[in-house]
Every structure is written in C-alpha cells, then in structure tokens.
C-alpha positions as CSV (number, residue, x, y, z in Angstrom):
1,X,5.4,33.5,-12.2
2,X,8.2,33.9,-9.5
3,X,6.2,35.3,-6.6
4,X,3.9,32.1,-6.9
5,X,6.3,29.3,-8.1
6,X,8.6,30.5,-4.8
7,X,4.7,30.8,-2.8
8,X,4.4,27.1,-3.8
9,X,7.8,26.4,-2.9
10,X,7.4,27.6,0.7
11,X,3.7,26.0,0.5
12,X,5.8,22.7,-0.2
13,X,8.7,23.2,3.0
14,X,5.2,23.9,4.9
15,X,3.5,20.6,4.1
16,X,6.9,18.9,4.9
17,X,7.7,20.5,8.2
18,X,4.0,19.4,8.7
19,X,4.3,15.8,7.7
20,X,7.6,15.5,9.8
21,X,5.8,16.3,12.8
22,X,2.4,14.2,12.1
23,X,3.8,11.0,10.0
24,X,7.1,10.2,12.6
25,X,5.3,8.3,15.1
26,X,4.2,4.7,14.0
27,X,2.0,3.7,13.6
28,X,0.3,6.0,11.5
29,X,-3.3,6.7,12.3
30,X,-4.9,10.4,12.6
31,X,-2.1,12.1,11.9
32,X,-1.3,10.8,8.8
33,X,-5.0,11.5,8.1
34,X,-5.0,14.9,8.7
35,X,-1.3,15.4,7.1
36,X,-3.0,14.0,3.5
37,X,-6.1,16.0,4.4
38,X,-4.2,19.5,4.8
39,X,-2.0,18.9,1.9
40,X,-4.9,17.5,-0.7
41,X,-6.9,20.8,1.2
42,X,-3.6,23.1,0.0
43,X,-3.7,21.3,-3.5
44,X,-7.3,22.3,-3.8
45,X,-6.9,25.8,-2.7
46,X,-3.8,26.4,-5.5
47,X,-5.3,24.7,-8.1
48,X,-9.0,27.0,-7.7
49,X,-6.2,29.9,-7.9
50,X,-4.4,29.1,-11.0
51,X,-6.6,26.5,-13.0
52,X,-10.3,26.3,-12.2
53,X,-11.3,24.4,-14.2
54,X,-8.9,21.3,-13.2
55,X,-11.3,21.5,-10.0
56,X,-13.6,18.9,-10.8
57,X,-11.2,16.1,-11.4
58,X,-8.6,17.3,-8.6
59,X,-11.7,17.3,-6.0
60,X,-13.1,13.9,-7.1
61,X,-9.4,12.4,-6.9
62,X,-8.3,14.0,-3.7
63,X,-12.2,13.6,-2.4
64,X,-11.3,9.6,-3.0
65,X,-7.8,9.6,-1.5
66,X,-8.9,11.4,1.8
67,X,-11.6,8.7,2.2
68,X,-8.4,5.6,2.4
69,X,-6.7,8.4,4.5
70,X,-9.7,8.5,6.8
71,X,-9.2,4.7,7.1
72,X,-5.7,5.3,8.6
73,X,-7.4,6.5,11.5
74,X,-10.5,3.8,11.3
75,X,-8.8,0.8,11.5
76,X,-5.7,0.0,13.9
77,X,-4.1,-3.5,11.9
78,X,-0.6,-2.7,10.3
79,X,-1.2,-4.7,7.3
80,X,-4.5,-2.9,6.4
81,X,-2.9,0.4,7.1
82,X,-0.2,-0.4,4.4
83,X,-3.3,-1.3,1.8
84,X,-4.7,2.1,2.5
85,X,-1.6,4.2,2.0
86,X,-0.9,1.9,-1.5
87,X,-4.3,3.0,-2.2
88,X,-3.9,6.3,-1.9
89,X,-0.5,6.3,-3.8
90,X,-2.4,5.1,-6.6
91,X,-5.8,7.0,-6.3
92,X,-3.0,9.9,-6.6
93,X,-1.2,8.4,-9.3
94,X,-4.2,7.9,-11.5
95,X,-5.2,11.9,-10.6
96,X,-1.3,12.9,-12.3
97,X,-2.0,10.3,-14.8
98,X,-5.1,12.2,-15.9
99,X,-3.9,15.3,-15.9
100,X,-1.0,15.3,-17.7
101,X,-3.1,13.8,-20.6
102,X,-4.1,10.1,-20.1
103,X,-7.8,8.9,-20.3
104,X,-8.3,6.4,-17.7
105,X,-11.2,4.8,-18.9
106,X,-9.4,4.2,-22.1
107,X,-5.6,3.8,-21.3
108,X,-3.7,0.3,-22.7
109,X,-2.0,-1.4,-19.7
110,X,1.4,0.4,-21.7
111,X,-0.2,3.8,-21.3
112,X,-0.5,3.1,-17.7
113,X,2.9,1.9,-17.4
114,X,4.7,4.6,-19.0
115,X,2.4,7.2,-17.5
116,X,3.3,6.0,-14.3
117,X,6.9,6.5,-15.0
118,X,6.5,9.8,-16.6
119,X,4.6,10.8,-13.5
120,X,7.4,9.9,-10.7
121,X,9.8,11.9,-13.2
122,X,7.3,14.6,-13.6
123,X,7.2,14.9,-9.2
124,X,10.5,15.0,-8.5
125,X,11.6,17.5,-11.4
126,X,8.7,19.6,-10.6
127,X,10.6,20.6,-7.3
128,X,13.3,21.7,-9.8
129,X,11.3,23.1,-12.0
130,X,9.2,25.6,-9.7
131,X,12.8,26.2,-8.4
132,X,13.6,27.3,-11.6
133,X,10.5,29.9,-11.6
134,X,10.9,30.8,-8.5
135,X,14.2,32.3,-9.0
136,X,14.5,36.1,-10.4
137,X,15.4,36.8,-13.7
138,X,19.2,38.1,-14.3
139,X,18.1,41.7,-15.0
140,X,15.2,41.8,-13.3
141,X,14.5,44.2,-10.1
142,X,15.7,41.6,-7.4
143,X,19.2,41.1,-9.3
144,X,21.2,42.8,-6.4
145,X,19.6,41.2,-3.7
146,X,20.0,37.4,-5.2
147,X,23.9,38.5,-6.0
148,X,23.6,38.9,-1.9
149,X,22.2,35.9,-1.3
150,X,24.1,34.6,-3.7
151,X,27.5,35.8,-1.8
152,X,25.6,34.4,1.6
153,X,25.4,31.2,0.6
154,X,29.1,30.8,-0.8
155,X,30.7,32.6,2.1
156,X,28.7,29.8,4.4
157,X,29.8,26.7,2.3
158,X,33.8,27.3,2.9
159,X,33.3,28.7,6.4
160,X,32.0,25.3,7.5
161,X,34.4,23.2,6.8
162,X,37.0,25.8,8.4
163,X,35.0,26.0,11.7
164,X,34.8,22.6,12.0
165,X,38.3,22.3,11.1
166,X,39.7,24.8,13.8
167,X,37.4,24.0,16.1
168,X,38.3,20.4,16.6
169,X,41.9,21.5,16.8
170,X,40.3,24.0,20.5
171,X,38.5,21.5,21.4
172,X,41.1,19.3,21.8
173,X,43.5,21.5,23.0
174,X,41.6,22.7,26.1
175,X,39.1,20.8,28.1
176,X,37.5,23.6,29.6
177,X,36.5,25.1,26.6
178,X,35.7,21.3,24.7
179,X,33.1,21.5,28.5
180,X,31.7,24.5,27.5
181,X,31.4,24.2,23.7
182,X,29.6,20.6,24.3
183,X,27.4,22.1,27.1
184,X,26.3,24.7,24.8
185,X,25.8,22.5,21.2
186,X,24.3,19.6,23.6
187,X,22.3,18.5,20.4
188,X,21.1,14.9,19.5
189,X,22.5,15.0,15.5
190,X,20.9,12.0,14.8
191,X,17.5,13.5,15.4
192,X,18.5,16.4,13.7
193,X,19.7,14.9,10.3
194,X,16.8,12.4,10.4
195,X,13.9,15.6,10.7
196,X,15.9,17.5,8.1
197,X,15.8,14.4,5.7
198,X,12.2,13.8,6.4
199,X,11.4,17.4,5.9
200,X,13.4,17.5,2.9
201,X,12.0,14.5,1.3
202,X,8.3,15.4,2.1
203,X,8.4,19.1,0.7
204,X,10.3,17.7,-2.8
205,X,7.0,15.4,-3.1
206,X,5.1,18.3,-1.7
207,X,6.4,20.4,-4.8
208,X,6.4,18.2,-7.4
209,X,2.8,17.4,-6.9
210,X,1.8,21.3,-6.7
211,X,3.7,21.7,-9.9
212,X,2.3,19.2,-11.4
213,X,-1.4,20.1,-10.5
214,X,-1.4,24.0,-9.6
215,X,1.7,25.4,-11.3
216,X,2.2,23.9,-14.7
217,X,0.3,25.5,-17.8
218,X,1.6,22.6,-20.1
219,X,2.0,19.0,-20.3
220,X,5.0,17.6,-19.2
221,X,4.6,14.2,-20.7
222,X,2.7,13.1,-23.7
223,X,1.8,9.5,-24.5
224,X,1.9,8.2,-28.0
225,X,2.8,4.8,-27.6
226,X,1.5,2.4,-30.5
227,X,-1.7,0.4,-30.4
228,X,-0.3,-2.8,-31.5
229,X,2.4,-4.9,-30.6
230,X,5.6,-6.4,-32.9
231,X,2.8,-7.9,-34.6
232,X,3.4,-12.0,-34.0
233,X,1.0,-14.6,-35.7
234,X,-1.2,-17.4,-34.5
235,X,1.6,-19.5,-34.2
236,X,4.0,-17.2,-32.7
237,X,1.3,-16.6,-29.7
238,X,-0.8,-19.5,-30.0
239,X,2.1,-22.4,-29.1
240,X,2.7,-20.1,-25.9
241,X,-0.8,-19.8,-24.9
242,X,-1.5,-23.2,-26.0
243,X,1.2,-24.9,-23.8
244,X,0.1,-23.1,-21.1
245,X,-3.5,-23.4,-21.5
246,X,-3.1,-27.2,-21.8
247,X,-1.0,-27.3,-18.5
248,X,-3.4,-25.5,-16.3
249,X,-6.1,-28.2,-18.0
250,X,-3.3,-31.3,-16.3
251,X,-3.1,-29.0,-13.5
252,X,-7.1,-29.1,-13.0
253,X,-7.7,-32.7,-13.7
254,X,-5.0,-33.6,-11.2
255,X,-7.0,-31.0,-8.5
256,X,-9.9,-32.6,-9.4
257,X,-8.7,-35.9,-8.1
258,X,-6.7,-35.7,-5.4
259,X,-7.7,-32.3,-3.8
260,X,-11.4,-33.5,-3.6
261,X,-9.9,-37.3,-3.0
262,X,-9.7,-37.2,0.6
263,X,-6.3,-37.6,2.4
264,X,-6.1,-41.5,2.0
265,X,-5.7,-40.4,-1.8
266,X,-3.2,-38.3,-1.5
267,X,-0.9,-40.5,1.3
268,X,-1.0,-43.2,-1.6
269,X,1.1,-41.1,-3.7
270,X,3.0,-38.5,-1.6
271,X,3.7,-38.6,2.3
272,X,1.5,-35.3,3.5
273,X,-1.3,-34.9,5.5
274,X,-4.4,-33.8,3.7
275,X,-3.4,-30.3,5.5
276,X,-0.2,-29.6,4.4
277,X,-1.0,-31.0,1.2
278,X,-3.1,-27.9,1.1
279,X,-0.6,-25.6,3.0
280,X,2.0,-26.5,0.5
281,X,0.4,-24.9,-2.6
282,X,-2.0,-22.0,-1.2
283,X,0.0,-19.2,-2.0
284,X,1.8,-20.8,-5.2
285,X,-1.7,-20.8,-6.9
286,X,-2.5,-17.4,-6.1
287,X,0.3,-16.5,-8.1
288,X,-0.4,-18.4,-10.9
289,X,-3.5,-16.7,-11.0
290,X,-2.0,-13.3,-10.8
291,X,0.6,-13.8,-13.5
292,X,-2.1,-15.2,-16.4
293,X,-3.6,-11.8,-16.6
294,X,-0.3,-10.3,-17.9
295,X,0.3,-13.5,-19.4
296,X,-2.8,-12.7,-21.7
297,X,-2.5,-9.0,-22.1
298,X,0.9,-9.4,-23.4
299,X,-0.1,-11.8,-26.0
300,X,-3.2,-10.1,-27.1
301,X,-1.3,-7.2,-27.6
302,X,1.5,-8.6,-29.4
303,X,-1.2,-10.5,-31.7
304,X,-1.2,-9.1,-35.1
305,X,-5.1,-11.3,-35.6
306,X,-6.2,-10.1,-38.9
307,X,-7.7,-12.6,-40.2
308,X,-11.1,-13.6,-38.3
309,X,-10.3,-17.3,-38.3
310,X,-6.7,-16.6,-36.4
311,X,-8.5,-14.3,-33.9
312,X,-11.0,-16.8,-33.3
313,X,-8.6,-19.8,-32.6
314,X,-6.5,-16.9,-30.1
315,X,-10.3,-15.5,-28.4
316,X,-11.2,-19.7,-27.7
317,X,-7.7,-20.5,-26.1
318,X,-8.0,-17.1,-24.1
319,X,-11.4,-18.1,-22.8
320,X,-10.5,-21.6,-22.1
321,X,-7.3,-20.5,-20.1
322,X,-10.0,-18.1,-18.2
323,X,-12.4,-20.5,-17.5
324,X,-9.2,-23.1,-16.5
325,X,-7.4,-20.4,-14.0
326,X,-10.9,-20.0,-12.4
327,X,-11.0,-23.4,-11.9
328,X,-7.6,-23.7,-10.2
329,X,-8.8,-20.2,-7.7
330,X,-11.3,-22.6,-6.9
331,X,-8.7,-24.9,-6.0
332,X,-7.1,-21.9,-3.9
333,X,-10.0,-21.6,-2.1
334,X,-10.2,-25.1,-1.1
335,X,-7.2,-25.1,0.2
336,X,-7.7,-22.0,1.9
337,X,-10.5,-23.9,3.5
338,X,-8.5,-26.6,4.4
339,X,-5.6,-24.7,5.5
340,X,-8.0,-23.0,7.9
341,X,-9.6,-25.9,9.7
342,X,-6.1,-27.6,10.1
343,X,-4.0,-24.4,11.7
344,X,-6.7,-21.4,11.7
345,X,-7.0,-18.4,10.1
346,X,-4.1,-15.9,10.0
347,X,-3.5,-12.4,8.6
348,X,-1.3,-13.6,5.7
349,X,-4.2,-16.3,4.5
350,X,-6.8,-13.4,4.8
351,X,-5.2,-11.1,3.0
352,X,-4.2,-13.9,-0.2
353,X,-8.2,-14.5,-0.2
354,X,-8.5,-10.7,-0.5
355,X,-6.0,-10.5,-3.9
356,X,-7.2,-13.5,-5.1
357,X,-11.0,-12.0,-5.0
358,X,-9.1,-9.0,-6.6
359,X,-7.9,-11.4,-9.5
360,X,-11.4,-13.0,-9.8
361,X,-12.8,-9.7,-10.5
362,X,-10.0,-8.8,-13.0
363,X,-10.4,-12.2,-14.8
364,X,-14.2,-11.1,-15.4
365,X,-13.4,-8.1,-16.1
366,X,-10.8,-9.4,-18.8
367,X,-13.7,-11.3,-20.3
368,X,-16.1,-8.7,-19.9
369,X,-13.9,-6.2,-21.9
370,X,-10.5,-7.4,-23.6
371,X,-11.8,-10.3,-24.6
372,X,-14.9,-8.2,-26.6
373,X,-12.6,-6.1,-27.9
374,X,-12.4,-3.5,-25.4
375,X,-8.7,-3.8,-24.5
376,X,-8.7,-0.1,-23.7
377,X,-11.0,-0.4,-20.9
378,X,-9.7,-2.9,-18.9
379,X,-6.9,-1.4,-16.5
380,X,-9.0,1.5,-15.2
381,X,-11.2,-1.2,-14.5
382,X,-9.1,-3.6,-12.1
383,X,-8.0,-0.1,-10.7
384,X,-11.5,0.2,-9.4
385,X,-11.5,-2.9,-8.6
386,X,-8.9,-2.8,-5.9
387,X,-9.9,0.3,-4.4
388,X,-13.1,-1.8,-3.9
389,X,-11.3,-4.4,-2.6
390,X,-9.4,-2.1,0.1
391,X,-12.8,-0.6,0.6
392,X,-14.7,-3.8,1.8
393,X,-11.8,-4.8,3.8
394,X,-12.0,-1.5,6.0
395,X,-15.5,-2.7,6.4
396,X,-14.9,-6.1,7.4
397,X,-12.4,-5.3,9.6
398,X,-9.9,-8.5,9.5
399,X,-8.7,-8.4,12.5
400,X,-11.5,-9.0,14.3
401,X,-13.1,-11.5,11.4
402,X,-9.5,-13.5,11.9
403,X,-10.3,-13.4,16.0
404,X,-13.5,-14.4,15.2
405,X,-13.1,-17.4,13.4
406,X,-10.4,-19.0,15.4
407,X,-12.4,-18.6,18.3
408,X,-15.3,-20.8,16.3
409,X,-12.9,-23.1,15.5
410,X,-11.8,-23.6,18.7
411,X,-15.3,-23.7,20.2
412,X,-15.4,-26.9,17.7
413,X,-12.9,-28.3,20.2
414,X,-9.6,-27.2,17.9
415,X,-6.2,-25.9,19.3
416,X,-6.2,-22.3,19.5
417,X,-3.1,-19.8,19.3
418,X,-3.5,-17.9,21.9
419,X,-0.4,-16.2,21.5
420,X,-1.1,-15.1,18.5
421,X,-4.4,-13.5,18.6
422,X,-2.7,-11.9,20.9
423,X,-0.8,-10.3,19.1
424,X,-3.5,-9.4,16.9
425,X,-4.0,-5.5,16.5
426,X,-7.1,-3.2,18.3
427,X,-9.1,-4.1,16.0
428,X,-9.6,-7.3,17.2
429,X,-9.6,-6.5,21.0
430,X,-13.5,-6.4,21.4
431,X,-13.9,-9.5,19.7
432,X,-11.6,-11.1,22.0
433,X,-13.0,-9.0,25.6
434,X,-16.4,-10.5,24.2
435,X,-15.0,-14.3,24.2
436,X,-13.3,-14.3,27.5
437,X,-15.9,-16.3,29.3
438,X,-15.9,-18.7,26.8
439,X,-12.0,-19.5,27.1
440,X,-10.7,-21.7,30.3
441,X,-9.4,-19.7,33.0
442,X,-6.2,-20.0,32.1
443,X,-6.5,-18.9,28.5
444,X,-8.5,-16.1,29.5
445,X,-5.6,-15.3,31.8
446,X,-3.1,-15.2,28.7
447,X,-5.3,-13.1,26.8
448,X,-6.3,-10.9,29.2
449,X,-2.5,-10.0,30.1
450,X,-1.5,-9.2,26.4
451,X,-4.9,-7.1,26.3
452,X,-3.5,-5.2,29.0
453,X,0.0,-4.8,27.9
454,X,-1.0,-3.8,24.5
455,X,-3.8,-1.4,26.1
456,X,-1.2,0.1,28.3
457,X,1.4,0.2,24.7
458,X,-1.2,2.2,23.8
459,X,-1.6,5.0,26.1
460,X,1.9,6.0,25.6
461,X,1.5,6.3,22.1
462,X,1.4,10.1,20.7
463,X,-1.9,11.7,20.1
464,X,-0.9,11.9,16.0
465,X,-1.3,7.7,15.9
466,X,-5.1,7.8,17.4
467,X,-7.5,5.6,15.7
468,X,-10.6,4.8,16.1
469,X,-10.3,0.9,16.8
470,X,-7.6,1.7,19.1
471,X,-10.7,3.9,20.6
472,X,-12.8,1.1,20.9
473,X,-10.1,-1.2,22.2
474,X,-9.7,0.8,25.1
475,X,-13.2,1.2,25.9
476,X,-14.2,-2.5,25.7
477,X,-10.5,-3.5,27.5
478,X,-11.7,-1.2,30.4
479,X,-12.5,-3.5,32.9
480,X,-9.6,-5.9,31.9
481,X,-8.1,-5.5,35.7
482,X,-11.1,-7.2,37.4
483,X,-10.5,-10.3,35.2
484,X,-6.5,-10.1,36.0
485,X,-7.2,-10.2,39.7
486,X,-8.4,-13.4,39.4
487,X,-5.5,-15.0,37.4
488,X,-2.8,-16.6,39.0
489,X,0.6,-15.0,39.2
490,X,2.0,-16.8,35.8
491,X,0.1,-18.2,32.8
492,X,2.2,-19.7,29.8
493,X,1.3,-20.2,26.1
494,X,2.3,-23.0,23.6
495,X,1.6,-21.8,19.8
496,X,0.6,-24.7,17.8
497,X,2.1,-25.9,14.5
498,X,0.8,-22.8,12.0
C-alpha cells in the first residue's frame, strides 16, 4: 500500500502544482477547464487501477462535472462562472456522498446534510491518511533511509532559524555583503508564499479526493441517522404551520389588491411609486419562498402523524401553504415585471428569477413526492433541479438576454444605462455591436469606447482565462475603430436611478 498511497500523494502535489499555474489568473475560463478535466482524467485513471468497478458511477459523476467545467470556458459573465464552479462543487459532492454509502435517490434532507459534513472531513483527512500509508513501516526495508530523512528534516528545521538569525546580524554589519546577498536572493516572497499556499491547498484537496475514490477499501463514514423526528403531534406542528399558512393567505389577499390595484391604489395608503412599490419587496419574497421548503421539511419530519385523521389535517395545511407560496412567486414575478419596465433589467434581478424558477420546481417537486409519501426522494431531486437550472442559464446566456432587453425597452423610448451595459461581460458584446446603429451617435460613442477598452482588457489577459464568448466578443468588436473615428473626442454617461 505505500508505493501507491505515496504514488497518489505525488499524483496529488502534481494536480496542485498544475492548478497553481492554470486557476491564478482571473477570471477563470479554459484553464480552469482543463485543470478539472486533467484531475477528474487522473481520478479516472486511479480508480480503473484500484477499484473497477467504482467506474461506472465515478465516470457518470466526473462526465457531469466536466460538462459545468466546459462552461467555464463557454461563457465569459462572472456571476454565471461562480454558478458553474458551485455546480460542480456539488456534482462532486454528491459523487463522495455516493460512494461512501449514501443512496441519492433515496437520502432524507438529514442524510444529505451529515453526508455532506462527513465528506469535507473525509477530504481533508484523506491527505493525512494516504500520508499515513505512504510512509514505511518501522521494520520494514526502507527503515534506514526514512531515519535519514528523518535526521534531514530535523537538522533543516533548527538551521533556519540560526541562518536567518546570523545572517541579519552580516547583513547589517557590512553593506557590501547585505548588496551582494540581496542581489543574489532578489526574490518577490510574496509571490512565493502565495504559490506555495496555493499549491499546498490544491494538492491536500487533490489527496483527499483520490483517497476517498481510488485509495480507500472501506467506508469512512456511515449514515444511520433515524427516520423520524422527536416525534411532535398535530398541535405541536400544526399551530406553527397554521400561523404561517394563515399569514401567507393575509399576505396574498393584500397582493391581490394593491399589487394588481394600480399605483393610485397604492399612493392612497403608502407614499411609493407603483415601481418602488415593487422594487421594495422583489428580493424579500424570493426569500420567503426559499425558506418554506425547509420550513415544511422540518415539520414533516418532526411529525410523529399516526393517526390518519392528524396526517390529514398536516398533508391539507401543507398543500394549502404550497398552493399560497406559489401565489406570492407569482407576486415575485410581478414585481419582477414591474421592476423591469421602471429601471431595466440587471444581472442581480436575472439571476433572483433563475432561483426563484429553482424554488418553483422544488415546490412541485415537494408535492410531487414528500407530500405522497416519498420524503426520501425529494433532495436528489431539487439537486437535479439546479444543475438544470445552471444548465439552461449557459444556454441562455444572460448577459446578452440582459443587453437585449434593455435595448427593447429603450427602443420603447425608456432611459437606458449605458454605463452599465457597459460594463456587462463578453457575452453580451455581440448583442450590443449588433444595436449600435440603433443608439444616437453619442451613445453609440459611449458604448463603443468601453467595447474597446474591455476588448483591449482582453488581449492582455493570459491564454489560461480564454473563453469562448470572449472569442466571439473579439470577433464581432473587430471593426469597433471605424465607428470610434467618427466619435468626438469626449462622450459622458449619466446612469439612471436603478
């Protein structure tokens, strides 16, 4: 076991030295991708080595990570980069999660939890661990050269502190030689300590995970947490559930009124714009609807329900507090509509719409499962569901949907932000090249000057953060100088209210 364990080991410093060089320059884009290719390649190759027959779930789990890797170097927006990399943190995840023993189709929302944690503990001991193996046994053949080593290693630890020691006291004490020393260790430590730590940090991961998939012939964590909860009655869950179902049912009648009122409504009662009546509550509702699921989890865990009528009374106030948080997501997405014809569309609002469609398909899910008695089923399921979520965004491509419809809306003579589509990423640079002619001169001026700047950002970027839309950008920004030669010498941009 100690000529692979300390194989994996250097496998592991390998895949960090690797990621040190391709993940340092932001942003991430084909580096990144082929850094989580050649390691999930690597993980492949060890695990057909030591335990074939983990191949077919390793390759469908790495096979689905690579694909939100590939995305890195698809798409050029920040924000939808992060998505990917969280998606491929938990596409990994669940691959641990299943084996070291959990069923994902059938794991409780508990299961996943503690799995999770029993995972990250799992990784970072499994650098210890292979360490561990790696090492030679005390009376084994390799005893007298580890003593060796051994002596190495304390004979370097107390002569560093005495060269550094003495050496400040020379380099003090003669110029000449404090010239020389400095010309000779004319090093940038900074740099030095920050590839080291990178390195370091990326080959612990590196091993854990190798451990975890390739090395180990046991399971490191086993789940046996209970199926029920502390067992609470229809009272104990119901006045909870109750009180909030009958709020969200005030909540709704009130949204029903004034939100679909009209703004002479809602200036009788409060002093707001039909706008930022809308503005004010956008993002406070999607969290509402993100914290009933958990909300109603808990409780149907924690209900003991034996008797038919008690899990009757709990299954109606469940599916009435359903049915209500749907009804106040519409609500979200009025507002969102609202919100968007008064200041236009902007990445945070795009993105709120994207994990409230996430929630919508975990409330039907809910319903579809939990609330039929398939509790087990339900948190693979909203897994799946955001990895389709990040999916279909990649395909949209927001940036340039977000270009898009401000442009619309400003064709339908509304103000437009020039300054910050601007700012927008690659992805939405043919969007914009396309709309030029439709834009005053001096917009198109504006626009055309941050195209260029950001094209020319661009080209000095390393090779490791290509990506495809920043590809495209280039090529559809190309003949961005002959529209700058007909713009004055200054153009000016005043962002309106967002």
């Amino acid at each position: 076991m100690s000529k692979r364990a300390g194989a994996l080991l250097l496998t592991a410093l390998t895949i960090g030295v690797l990621g040190d060089q391709l993940l340092r320059p932001v942003p991430w884009g084909i580096g990144a991708t082929i850094w989580i290719a050649v390691s999930a390649s690597t993980a492949l190759a060890w695990t057909r080595i030591t335990h074939p027959n983990r191949m077919p779930t390793l390759a469908t789990i790495l096979g689905t990570a690579l694909f939100f890797a590939a995305c890195l170097a698809w798409r050029d927006a920040e924000q939808l980069k992060g998505w990917n990399v969280l998606a491929v943190l938990a596409v990994l995840t669940l691959g641990v999660l299943q084996m070291r023993g959990l069923r994902l189709r059938t794991g409780s929302a508990l299961d996943y939890v503690a799995g999770t944690a029993a995972a990250a503990v799992s990784t970072v001991a499994g650098a210890i661990l292979l360490g561990q193996a790696a090492a030679p046994e005390r009376n084994g053949p390799h005893t007298r050269t580890a003593g060796v080593l051994r002596g190495v290693l304390i004979g370097l630890l107390i002569a560093v502190p005495v060269i550094l020691l003495f050496g400040a006291l020379l380099l003090s004490a003669d110029p000449v030689f404090e010239t020389l020393v400095r010309q000779l260790f004319d090093w940038d430590f900074e740099q030095i300590v920050s590839h080291l730590l990178l390195v370091g940090f990326l080959s612990w991961i590196a091993a854990g995970y190798l451990h975890i998939t390739a090395a180990s012939d046991r399971r490191m964590f086993e789940l046996h947490l209970p199926g029920r909860g502390p067992r609470l009655g229809l009272l104990e869950i119901g006045i909870p559930v109750g009180s909030v179902t009958l709020l969200f049912l005030a909540f709704v009648i009130i949204q029903v009124r004034y939100l679909f009122g009209g703004e002479e409504l809602i200036r009788s009662v409060v002093d707001l714009t039909y706008a930022e009546y809308a503005r004010r509550g956008f993002f406070e509702l999607i969290a509402v609807s993100g914290l009933v699921l958990p909300l109603l989890l808990v409780a149907q865990w924690a209900f003991e329900g034996r008797e038919p009528n008690a899990a009757r009374i709990f299954r109606a106030m469940a599916v009435a507090q359903v049915v209500l948080v749907g009804m106040i997501m519409v609500s979200a997405v009025q507002r969102l509509k609202l919100y968007h014809d008064a200041y236009g569309l902007t990445e945070s609002r795009f993105y709120a719409a994207a994990i409230l469609a996430w929630i919508a398909l975990g409330l039907v899910w809910y319903a579809m499962t939990a609330l039929r008695g398939h509790r087990e089923r339900f948190v693979f399921g909203v897994a799946v569901g955001g990895f389709l979520v990040v999916g279909v965004l990649n395909l949209m491509n927001p940036d340039a949907v977000i270009a898009q419809a401000n442009l619309e809306r400003a064709s339908a003579g509304r103000a437009l932000d020039l300054d910050y589509l601007s700012r927008l990423s690659a992805d939405a640079t043919p969007t914009l090249v396309s709309s030029l002619s439709d834009l005053t001169t001096e917009d198109r001026c504006v626009v055309a000057r941050k195209l260029a700047e950001e094209r020319d950002h661009r080209r000095d970027r390393s090779w490791r953060s290509w990506s495809l839309g920043g590809s495209r950008a280039d090529r559809a920004a190309a003949d961005i100088d002959r529209v700058l030669r007909s713009c004055p010498a200054t153009a000016t941009v005043v962002a309106p209210d967002r």
